[in-house]
C-alpha positions in Angstrom: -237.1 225.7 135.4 -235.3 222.7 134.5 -232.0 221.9 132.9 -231.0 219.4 130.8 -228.1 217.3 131.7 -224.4 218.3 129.9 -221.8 216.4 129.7 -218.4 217.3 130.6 -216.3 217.7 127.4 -213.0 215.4 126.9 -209.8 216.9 129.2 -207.8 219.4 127.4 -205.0 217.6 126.8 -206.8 214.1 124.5 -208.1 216.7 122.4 -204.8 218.1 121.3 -203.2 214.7 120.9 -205.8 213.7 118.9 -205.2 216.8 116.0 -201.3 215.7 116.7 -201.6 212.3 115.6 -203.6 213.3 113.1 -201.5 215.7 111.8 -198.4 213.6 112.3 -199.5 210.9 109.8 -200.6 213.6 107.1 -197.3 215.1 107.0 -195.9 211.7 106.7 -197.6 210.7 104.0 -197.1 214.1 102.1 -193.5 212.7 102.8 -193.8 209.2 101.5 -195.6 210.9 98.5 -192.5 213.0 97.9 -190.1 210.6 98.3 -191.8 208.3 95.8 -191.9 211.0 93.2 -188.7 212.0 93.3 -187.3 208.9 93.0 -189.2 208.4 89.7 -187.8 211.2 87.8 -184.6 210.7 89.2 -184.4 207.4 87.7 -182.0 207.0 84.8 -183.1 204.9 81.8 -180.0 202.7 82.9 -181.4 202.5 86.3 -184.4 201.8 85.5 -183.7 198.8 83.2 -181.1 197.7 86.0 -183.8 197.6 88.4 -186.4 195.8 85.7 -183.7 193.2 85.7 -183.2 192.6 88.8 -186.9 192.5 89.2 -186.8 189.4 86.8 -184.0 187.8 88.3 -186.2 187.9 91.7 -189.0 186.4 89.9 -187.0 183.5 88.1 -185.7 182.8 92.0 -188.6 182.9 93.9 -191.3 180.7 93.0 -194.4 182.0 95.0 -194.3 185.6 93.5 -195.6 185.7 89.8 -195.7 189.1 88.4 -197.6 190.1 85.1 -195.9 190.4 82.1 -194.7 194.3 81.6 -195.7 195.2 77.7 -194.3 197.9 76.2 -196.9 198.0 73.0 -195.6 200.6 70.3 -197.0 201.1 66.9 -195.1 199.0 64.7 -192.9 197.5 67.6 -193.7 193.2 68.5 -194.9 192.3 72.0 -192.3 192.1 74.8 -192.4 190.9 78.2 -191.4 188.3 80.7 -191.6 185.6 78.0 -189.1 187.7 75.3 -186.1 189.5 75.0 -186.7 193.1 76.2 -184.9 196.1 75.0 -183.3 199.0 76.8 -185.8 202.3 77.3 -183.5 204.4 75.6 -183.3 201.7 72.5 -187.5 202.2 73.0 -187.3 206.1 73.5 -185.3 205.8 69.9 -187.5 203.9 68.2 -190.5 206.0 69.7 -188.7 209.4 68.0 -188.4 207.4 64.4 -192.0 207.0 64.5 -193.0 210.7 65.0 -190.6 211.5 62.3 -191.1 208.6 59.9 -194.0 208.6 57.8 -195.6 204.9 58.9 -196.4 202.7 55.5 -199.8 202.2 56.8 -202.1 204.3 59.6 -203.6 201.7 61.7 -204.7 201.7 65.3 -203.0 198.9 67.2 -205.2 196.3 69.0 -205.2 196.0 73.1 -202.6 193.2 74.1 -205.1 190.7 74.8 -206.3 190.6 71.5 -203.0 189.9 70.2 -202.3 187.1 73.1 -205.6 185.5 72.6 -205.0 185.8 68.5 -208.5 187.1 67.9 -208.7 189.7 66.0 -211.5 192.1 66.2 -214.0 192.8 63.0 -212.0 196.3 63.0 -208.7 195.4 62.8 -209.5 192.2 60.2 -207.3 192.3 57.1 -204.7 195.2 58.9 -202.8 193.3 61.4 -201.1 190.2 61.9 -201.2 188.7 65.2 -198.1 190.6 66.3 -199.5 193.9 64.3 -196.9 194.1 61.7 -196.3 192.0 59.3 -193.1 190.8 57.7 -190.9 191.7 54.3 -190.8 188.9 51.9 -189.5 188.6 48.6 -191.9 189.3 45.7 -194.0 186.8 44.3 -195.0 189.5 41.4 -192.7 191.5 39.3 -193.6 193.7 36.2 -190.5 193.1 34.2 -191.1 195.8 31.4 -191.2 197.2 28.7 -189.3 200.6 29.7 -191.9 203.7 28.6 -194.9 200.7 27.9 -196.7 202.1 31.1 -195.0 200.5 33.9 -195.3 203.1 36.2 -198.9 204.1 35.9 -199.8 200.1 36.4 -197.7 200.0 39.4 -199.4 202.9 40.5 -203.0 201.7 40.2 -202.0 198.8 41.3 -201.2 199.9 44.6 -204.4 200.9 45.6 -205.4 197.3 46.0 -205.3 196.6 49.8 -203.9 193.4 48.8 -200.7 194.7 47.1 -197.7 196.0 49.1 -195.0 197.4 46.4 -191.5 199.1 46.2 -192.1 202.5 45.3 -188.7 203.0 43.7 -187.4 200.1 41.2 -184.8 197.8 42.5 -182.8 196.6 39.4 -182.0 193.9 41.4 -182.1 191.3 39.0 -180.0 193.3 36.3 -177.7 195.8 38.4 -177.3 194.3 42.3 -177.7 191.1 42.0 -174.7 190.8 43.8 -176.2 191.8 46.6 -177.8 188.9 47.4 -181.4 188.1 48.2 -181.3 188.9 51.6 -180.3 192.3 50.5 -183.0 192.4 48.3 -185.7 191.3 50.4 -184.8 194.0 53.1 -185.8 196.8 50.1 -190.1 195.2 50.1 -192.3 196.7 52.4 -194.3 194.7 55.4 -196.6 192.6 54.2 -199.4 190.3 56.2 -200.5 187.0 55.5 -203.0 187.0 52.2 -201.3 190.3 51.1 -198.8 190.2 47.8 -195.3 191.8 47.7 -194.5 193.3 44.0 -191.8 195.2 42.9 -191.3 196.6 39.2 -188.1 197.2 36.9 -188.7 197.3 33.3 -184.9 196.8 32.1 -185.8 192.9 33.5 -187.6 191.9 30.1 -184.8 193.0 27.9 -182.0 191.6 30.5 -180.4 188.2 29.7 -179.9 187.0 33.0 -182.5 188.0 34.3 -185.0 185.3 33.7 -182.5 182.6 35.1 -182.0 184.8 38.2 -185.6 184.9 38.9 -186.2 181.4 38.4 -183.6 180.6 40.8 -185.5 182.7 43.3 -188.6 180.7 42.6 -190.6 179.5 39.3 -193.7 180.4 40.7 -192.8 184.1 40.4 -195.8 186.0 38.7 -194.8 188.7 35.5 -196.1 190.9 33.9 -195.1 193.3 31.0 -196.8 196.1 29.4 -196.2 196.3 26.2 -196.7 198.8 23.5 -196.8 199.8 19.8 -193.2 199.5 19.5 -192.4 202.7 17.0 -194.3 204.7 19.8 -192.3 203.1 22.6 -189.5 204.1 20.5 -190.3 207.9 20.1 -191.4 208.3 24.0 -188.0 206.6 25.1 -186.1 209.2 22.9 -188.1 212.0 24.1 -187.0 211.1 27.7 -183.4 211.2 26.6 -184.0 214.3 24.9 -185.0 215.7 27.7 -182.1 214.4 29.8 -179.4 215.2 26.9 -180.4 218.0 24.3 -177.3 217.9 22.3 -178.2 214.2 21.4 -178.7 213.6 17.4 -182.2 213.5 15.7 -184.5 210.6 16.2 -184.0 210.2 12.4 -180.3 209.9 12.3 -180.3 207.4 15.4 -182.6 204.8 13.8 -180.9 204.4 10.4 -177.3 202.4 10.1 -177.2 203.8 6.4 -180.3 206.5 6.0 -180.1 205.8 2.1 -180.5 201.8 2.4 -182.6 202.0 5.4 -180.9 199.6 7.4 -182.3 200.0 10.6 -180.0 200.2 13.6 -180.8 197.2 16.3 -177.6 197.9 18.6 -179.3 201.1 19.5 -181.5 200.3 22.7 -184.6 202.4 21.6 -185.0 200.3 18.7 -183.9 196.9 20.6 -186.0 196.9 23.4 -189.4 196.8 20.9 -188.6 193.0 19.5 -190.8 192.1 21.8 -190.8 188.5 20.4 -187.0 188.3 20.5 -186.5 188.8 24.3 -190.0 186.5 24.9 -188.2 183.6 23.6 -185.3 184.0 26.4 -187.9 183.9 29.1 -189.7 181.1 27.7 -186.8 179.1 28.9 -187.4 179.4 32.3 -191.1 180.2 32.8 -194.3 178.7 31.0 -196.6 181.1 29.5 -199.1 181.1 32.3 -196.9 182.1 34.6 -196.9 185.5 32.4 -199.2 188.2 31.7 -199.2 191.2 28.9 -200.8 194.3 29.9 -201.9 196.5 26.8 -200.1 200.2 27.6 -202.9 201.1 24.9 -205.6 200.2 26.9 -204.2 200.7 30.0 -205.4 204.2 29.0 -208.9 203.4 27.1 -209.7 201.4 29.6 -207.7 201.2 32.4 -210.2 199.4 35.0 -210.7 196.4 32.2 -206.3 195.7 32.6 -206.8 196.0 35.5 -209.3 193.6 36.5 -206.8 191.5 33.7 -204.4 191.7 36.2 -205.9 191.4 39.6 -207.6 188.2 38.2 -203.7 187.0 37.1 -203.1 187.7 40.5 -205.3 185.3 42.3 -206.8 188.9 44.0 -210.6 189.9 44.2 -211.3 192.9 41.3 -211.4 195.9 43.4 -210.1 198.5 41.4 -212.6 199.3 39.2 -213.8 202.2 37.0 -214.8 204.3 40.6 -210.9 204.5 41.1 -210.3 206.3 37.8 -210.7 209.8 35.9 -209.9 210.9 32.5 -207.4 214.1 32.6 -207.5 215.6 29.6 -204.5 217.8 30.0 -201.8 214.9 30.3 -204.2 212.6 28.1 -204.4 209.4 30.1 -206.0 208.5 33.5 -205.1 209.9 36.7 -206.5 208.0 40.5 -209.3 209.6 41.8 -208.2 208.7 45.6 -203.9 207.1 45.8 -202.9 205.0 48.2 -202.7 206.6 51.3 -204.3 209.5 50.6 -207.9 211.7 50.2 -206.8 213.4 46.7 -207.0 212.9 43.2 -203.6 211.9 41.9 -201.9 212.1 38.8 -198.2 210.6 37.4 -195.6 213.4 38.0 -194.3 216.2 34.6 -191.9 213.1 33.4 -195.3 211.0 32.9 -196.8 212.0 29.6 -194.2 214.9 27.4 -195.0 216.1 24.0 -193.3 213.6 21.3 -191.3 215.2 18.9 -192.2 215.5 15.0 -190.7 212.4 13.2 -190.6 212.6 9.7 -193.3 210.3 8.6 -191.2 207.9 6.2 -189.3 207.1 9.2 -192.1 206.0 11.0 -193.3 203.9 8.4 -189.6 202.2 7.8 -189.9 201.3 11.3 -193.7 200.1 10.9 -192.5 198.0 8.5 -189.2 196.4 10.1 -190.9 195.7 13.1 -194.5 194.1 11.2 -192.9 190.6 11.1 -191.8 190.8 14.8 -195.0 191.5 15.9 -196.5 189.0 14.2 -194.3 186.3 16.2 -195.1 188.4 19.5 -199.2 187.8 19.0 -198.9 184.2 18.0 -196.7 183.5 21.2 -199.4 185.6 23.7 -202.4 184.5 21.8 -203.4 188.1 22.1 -203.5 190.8 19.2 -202.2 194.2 19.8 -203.0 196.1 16.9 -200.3 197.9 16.9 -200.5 197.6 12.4 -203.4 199.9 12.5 
């Protein structure tokens, strides 16, 4: 029989310092793991910017050793790194806990950094983002200046849905209340807007505000207005309706419009009455602004046909008609148009329970006193706008 040859195994003692070693270097780099961990989450935010400084002082000192800029890239928040001023972590970790908790103006997904740095913007982010992703607050270059109860609201509203209008939600009164305030004041109250896009704000106590014209024109001449207008005897009756529902106690409709109910002299101090000369307060801003600069919005029909003002309006504007009848539904309940889709949001949307009340009955004879006194008035108004109203029908 014959035997293969075997060779003798390694001695005993390599074999266990081999596992040694072996076992040696795991344990210390389970160690080195450890260590590294540790000091991580025992890191202060102070530390940690301490040591993010020092890091940059090292770099500004030693030429050979170039590190890569360190981004922190937030929704909403500009680009920061070697080349800019960089904020504390806990200033970040603040800003970071706004945002969950802060409704953003606008859901957008924020570009990778070198998109931003090489300033080409992606298809999908075109018409969203500025090169720095956010966009900055200017003062208006459109204002809808009035009338109070002609429809300001429900233009403003519509008008929003244009992704080419950014717009105060609340109105300012800047021009006739704060103007004190000063413009930086009020350009802190518009929202973001990006190149292309236009910042509007609306306060319909403007039109029948004497300074206000002046004001605006000191801001710049090249402001954009626009007043909605409407029969002024049903202006008149919707703006006491809304006090009535403020203040029931007030006197009747009837007894507010006369000076002397047997003459019928008709009372112009009182503010319901004043603010439909339309003609009278167009003169003051005539002044300052030329008639193109201006634009009258039919509150009529602004709810016959509210995709026809509109397109009036986005073509004043200098903006491409994309509001259009697709936008709009007819709710018969309130009796004007509601949005079929708002701005930032999936569901049909209506103006709120003050939008839209039940007028009071006004003895007719009033109503035609007030037809009357204010037929020569508007008159003037449609020779100035070049535009009839109708409003003697």
């Amino acid at each position: 029989m014959s035997f293969s040859r075997i060779s003798n195994p390694d001695p005993p003692s390599r074999g266990i310092f081999r596992k040694a070693a072996v076992m040696l270097c795991s344990l210390l780099t389970s160690l080195f793991l450890l260590h590294c961990l540790a000091d991580r989450c025992s890191t202060s935010p102070v530390q940690a910017s301490s040591r993010r400084a020092a890091g940059l002082f090292q770099d500004s000192r030693s030429p050979r050793t170039k590190r890569p800029a360190a981004y922190e890239w937030t929704a909403g928040s500009e680009l920061t790194g070697h080349g800019a001023a960089r904020r504390p972590s806990r200033v970040l970790a603040d800003e970071r806990a706004r945002q969950v908790s802060e409704p953003l103006e606008e859901s957008f997904i924020l570009p990778p950094p070198d998109l931003v740095s090489s300033r080409r913007a992606s298809p999908r982010f075109a018409g969203k983002l500025s090169p720095l992703g956010e966009g900055s607050k200017k003062l208006p270059q459109a204002l809808i200046i009035g009338v109070k109860k002609g429809g300001t609201r429900a233009l403003l509203e519509f008008l929003r849905v244009h992704p080419d209008i950014r717009a105060v939600g609340a109105e300012p009164h800047f021009f006739d209340r704060n103007y004190e305030n000063g413009l930086e004041w009020y350009r802190e109250l518009m929202p973001k807007t990006l190149e292309g896009q236009i910042t509007m704000e609306k306060t319909p106590s403007y039109f029948v505000t004497r300074e206000a014209p002046a004001r605006i024109a000191a801001m710049s001449r090249d402001t954009k207005l626009i007043v909605v207008v409407r029969d002024p005897v049903t202006r008149a009756i919707s703006d006491y309706t809304q006090t009535l529902s403020k203040k029931p106690d007030i006197p009747s409709f009837e007894s507010l419009t006369f000076k002397n109910r047997t003459t019928g002299l008709i009372d112009t101090s009182w503010s319901a009455i004043q603010i439909g000369i339309y003609a009278k307060h167009l003169d003051n801003w005539l002044q300052y602004f030329p008639m193109e600069k201006i634009l009258f919005v039919s509150g009529e029909r602004l709810i016959s046909d509210p995709a026809g003002e509109l397109g009036r309006v986005q073509d004043f504007l200098g903006l491409k008609r994309i509001i259009t009848d697709k936008h709009f539904y007819f709710n018969q309940t309130k009796g004007f148009p509601c949005l079929k889709k708002a701005e930032g949001s999936s569901k049909p949307h209506c103006l709120g329970k003050t939008k839209g009340r039940t007028h009071p009955n006004i003895d007719p004879e009033v109503v035609q006193r007030l037809r009357d006194f204010y037929r020569p008035f508007n008159m003037k108004f449609y020779q100035m706008t070049g535009r009839f109203f109708g409003w003697e029908d």
